[in-house]
C-alpha positions in Angstrom: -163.4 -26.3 22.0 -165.1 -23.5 24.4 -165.1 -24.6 28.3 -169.0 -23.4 27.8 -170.1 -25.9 25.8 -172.2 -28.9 27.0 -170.2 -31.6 29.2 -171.8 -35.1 30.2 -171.9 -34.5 33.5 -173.7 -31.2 33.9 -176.8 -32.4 35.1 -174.9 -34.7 37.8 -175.8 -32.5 41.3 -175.0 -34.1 44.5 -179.2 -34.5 44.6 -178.8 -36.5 41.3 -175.7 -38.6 42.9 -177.9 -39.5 46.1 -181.4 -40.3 44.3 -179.3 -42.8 42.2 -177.9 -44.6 45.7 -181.8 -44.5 46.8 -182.5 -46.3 43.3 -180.9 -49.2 44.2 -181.9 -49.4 48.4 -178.8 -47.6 49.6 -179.8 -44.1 51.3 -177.0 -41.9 52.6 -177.1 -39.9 56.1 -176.1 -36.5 53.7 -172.3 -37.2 53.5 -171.0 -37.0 50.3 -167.3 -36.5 48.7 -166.3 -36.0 45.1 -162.9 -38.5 45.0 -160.3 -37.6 42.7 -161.1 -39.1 39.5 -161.4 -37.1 35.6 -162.7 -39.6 33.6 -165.3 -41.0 35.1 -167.4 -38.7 38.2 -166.8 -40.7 41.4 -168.3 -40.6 45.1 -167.7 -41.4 48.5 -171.3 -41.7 50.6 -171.5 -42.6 54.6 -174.9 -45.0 54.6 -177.6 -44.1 57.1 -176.6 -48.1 58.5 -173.2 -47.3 58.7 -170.8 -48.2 55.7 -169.0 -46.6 53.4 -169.5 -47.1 49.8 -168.2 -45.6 46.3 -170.4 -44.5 43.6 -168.9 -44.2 40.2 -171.2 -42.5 37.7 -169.4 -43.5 34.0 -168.6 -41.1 31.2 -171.9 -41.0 28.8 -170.7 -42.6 25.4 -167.2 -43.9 26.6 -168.1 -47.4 27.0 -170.9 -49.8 25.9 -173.0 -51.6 28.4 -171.5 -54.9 27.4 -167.9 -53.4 27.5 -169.0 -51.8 31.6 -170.1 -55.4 31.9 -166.8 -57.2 31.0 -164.8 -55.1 33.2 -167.1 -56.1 35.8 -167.0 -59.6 35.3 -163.5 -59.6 35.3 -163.3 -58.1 38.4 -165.7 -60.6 40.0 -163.4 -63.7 38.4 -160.3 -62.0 40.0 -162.3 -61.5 43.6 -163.6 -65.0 43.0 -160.0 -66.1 43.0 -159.4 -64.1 46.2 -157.3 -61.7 44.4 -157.4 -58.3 46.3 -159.4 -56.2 43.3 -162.3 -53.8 44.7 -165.1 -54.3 42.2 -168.6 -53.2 42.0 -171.6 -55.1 44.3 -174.4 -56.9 43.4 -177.5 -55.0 44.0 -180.7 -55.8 43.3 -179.3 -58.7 41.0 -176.9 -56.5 38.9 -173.6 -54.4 39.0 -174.6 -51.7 36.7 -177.4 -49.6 37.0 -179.0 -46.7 35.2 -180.2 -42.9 36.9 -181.1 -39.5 35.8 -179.0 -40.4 32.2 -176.2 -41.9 34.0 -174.7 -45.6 34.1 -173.1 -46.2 37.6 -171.7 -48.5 39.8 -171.6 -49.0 43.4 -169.0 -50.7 45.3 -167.5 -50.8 48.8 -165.4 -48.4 50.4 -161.4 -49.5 51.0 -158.6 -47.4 52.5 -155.4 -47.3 52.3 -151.9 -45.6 51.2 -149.1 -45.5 47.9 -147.0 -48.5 47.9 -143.5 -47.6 48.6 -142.2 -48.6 45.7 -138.6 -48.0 46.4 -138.7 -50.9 48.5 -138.0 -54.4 47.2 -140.4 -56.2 49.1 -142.9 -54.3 48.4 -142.3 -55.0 44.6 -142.2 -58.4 44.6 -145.7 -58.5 47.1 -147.5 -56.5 44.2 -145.5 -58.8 41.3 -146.9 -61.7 43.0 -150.4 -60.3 42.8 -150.0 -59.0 39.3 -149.4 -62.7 38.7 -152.1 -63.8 39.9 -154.3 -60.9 37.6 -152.7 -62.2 35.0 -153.5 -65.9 35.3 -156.6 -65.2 35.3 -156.7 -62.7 32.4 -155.2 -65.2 30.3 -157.6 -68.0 30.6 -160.1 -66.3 28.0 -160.3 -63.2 25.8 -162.1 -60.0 26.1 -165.2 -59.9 23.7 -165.8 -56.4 23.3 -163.0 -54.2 25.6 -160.7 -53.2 23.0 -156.8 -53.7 22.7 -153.7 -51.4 23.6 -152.1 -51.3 20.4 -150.0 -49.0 17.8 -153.7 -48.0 16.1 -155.9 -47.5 19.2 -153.6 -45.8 21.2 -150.9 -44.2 18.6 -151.9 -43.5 15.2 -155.3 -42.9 16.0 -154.4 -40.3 18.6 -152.3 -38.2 16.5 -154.7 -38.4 13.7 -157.1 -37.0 15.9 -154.9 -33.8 17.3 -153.4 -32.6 14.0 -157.1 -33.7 12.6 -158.6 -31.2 15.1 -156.0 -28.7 15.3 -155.1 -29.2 18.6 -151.2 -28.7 18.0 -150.2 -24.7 18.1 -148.5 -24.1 14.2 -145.8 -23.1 16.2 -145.0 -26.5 17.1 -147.0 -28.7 14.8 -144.5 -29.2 12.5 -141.8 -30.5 14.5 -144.7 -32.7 16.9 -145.9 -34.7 13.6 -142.1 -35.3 12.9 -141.3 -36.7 16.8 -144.7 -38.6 16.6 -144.3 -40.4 13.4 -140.6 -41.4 14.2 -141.8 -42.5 17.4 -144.9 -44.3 15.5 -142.5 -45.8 12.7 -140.4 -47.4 15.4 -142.9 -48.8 17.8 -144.5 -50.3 14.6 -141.6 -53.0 14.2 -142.4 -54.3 17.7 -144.1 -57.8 18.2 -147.8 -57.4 20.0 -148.0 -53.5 18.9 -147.3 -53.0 15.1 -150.1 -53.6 12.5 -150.6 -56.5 10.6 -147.8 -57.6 8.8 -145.2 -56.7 11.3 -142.2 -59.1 13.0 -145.4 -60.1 15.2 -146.5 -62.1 12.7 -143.0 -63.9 11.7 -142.7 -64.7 15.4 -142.5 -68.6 16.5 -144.5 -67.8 19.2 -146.1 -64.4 19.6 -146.3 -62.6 22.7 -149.7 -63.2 24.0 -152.2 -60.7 24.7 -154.2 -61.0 27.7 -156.8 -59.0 29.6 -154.8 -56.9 31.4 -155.7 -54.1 34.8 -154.4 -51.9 31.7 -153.9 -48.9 34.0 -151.8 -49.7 36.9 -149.8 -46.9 38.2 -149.0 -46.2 41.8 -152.3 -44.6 42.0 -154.4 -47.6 41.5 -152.6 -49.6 44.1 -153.6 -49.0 47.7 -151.4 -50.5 50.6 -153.0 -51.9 53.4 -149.8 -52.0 56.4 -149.3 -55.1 58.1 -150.3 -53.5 61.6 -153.9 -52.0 59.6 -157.0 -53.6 60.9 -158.4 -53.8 57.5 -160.5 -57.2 57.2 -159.2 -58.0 54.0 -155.7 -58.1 55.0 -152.3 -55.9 54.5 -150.5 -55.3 51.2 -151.9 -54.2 47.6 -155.3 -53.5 46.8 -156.0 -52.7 43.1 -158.9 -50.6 42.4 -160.0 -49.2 39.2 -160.2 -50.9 36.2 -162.1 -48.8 34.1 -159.2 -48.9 31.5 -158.8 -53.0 31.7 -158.5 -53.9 27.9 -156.2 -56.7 25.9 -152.6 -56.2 25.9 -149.1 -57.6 26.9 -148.4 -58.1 30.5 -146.0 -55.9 30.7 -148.2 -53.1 30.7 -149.4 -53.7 34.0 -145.4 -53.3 35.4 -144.0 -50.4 33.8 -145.8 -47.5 34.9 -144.0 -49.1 38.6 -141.1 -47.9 37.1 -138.7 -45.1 37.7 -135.6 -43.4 38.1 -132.7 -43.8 35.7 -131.8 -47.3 34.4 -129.9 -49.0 37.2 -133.0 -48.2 39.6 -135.6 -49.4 37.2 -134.0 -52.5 36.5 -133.5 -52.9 39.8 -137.2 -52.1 40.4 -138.3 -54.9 37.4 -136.5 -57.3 39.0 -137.9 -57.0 42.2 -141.4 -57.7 40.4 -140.7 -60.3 38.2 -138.9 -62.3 40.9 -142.4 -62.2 42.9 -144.0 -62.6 39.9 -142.7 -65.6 38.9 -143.2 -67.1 42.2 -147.0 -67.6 40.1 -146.6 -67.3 36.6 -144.0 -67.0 34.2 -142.5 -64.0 32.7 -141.5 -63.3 29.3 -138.4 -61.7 28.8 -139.2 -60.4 25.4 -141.9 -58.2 26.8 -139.3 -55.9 28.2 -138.2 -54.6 24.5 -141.8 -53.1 25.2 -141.7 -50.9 27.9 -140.3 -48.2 26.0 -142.9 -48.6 23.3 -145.6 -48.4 25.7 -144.4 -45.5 27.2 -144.2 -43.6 24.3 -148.0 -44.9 23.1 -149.0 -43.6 26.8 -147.2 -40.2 26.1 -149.7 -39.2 22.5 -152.6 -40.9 23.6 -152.7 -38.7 27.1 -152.4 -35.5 24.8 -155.6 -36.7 23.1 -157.4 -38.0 26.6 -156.6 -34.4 27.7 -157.9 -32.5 24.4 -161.1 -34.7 23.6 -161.7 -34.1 27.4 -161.3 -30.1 27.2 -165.2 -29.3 27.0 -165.7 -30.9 30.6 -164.9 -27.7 33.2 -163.0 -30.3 35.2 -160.0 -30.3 32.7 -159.1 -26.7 32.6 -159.6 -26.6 35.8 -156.8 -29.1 36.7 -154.5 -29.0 34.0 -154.2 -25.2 32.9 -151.3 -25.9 31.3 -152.4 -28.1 28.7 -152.4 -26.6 25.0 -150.0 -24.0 25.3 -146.8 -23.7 23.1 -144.6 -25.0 26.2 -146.6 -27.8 26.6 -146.2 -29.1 23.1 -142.7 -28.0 22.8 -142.4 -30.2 26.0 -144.2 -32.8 24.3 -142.0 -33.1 21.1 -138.6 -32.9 23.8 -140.2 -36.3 25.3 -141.0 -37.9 22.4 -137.1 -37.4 21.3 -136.0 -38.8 24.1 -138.6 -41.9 23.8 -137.2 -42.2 20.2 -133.6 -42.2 21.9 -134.8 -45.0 24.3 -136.7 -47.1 22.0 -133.6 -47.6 20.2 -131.4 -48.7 23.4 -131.2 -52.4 25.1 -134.0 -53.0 26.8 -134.2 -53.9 30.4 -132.7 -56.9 31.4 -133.8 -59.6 34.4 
């Protein structure tokens, strides 16, 4: 793909990003900030009356309407239940509007720092809110958001890089032999494999649920105790432009790291706040390691399909080489290696 070719968000000037707020009655005093964000083009605008509000302008062609919509209304059923989520605000009777080409959102500003996430309490304070998420993602399925599965997020992402060439022949072969051993195992997992797998023989199935779907330390901003912040200290979860179906255990393992001791350690601190709500399902840890290594080929694909949109090269210059993919099939072996061991136990 050539870094000249035509990207989504080519015509989205900072004139374009404040004509949109006007759109909708909000009018900024000329402050503007891009935030970090790749997949989606997002905003930080001072109002002329004084607040602070986030515009996030969505990537043309990612999502439906209906599927922007159901993130949305999932956030307003977790703020409903007075569960710290930032989601978009109601203006002018909707959530989602339309500018200049663009769907975007608007929603209020929040502050706030990493969670420390070597401390225990702090675990179990965001286990107890992951609860929560969860308690209300289970009470009724997505319609339209997709699931995290062995198709969507696995086979479909290394069709699409060998498909496309993506791989250097350097490496190909011995990526497509990592990836399908990786593949071929993750397939025998319950909640993950096609149809037909041990999923299927279960007595009772691991659920799926609608899930945040992309909570790393990123997406959690921690409000301290002392912080003046009128909707109180501890976790604030923002972004949930990746919420789809999945098993809950998605939401707790990118929290984890370190070698095994630490992140069992680290699991146990969540699940014991966790179950302080909801209960947790033991057999969902066998997952982690399956997840990760679904995580590990579909960001390969993210990053290639992404490649004609200046803001990729940009910020990850390393992507495509020959090191990269050798890199690539070195993780993968050792995700093969730890898909294989015990998994975690609480």
């Amino acid at each position: 793909m050539s870094e000249s070719d035509s990207h989504p968000y080519q015509t989205l000037t900072p004139d374009v990003v404040m004509d949109a707020l006007a759109s909708v009655g909000l009018y900024g005093d000329g402050r503007l900030q891009a935030l970090s964000s790749y997949e989606n083009r997002v905003y930080q605008l001072h109002l002329e009356d004084g607040p602070v509000v986030v515009a996030k302008f969505y990537r043309p062609e990612r999502w439906s309407e209906s599927q922007i919509l159901e993130e949305h209304s999932f956030s307003a059923e977790l703020m409903a239940a007075e569960i710290p989520v930032v989601g978009p605000l109601v203006l002018e009777g909707k959530t989602l509007h339309q500018f200049g080409g663009f769907a975007f959102s608007v929603s209020p500003s929040r502050g706030g720092r990493a969670p420390e996430l070597d401390d225990p309490d702090v675990l179990e304070w965001i286990g107890r809110f992951l609860a929560r998420i969860h308690t209300v993602g289970a009470a009724r399925p997505f319609a339209t958001r997709p699931a995290l599965n062995l198709q969507s997020f696995g086979t479909d992402s290394r069709d699409w890089l060998l498909g496309h060439d993506m791989v250097p022949l350097d490496v190909q072969s011995a990526w497509a032999k990592a990836a399908a051993q990786a593949l071929d195992l993750i397939a025998a997992y319950p909640c993950l494999g096609p149809s037909g797998s041990r999923q299927q023989r279960d007595a009772e199935p691991i659920r799926q649920i609608r899930l945040h779907g992309d909570c790393h330390p990123g997406n959690i901003l921690w409000t301290p105790l002392e912080s003046p912040a009128a909707s109180g200290p501890g976790p604030h979860f923002v972004d949930l432009d990746d919420a789809r179906s999945g098993p809950a255990v998605q939401d707790l393992w990118m929290l984890l790291s370190g070698d095994r001791q630490q992140r069992t350690r680290q699991l146990g601190a969540l699940v014991d706040g966790y179950e302080q709500f909801r209960e947790f399902d033991r057999r969902e840890t066998a997952l982690i390691e399956p997840l990760r290594s679904l995580r590990l080929i579909h960001y390969s694909a993210w990053l290639a399909r992404r490649w004609s949109d200046p803001t990729f090269p940009i910020n990850f210059p390393w992507f495509g080489s020959s090191d990269y993919w050798q890199g690539q099939v070195q993780m993968l072996e050792e995700q093969i290696e730890a898909m294989q061991e015990a998994p975690l136990v609480v």
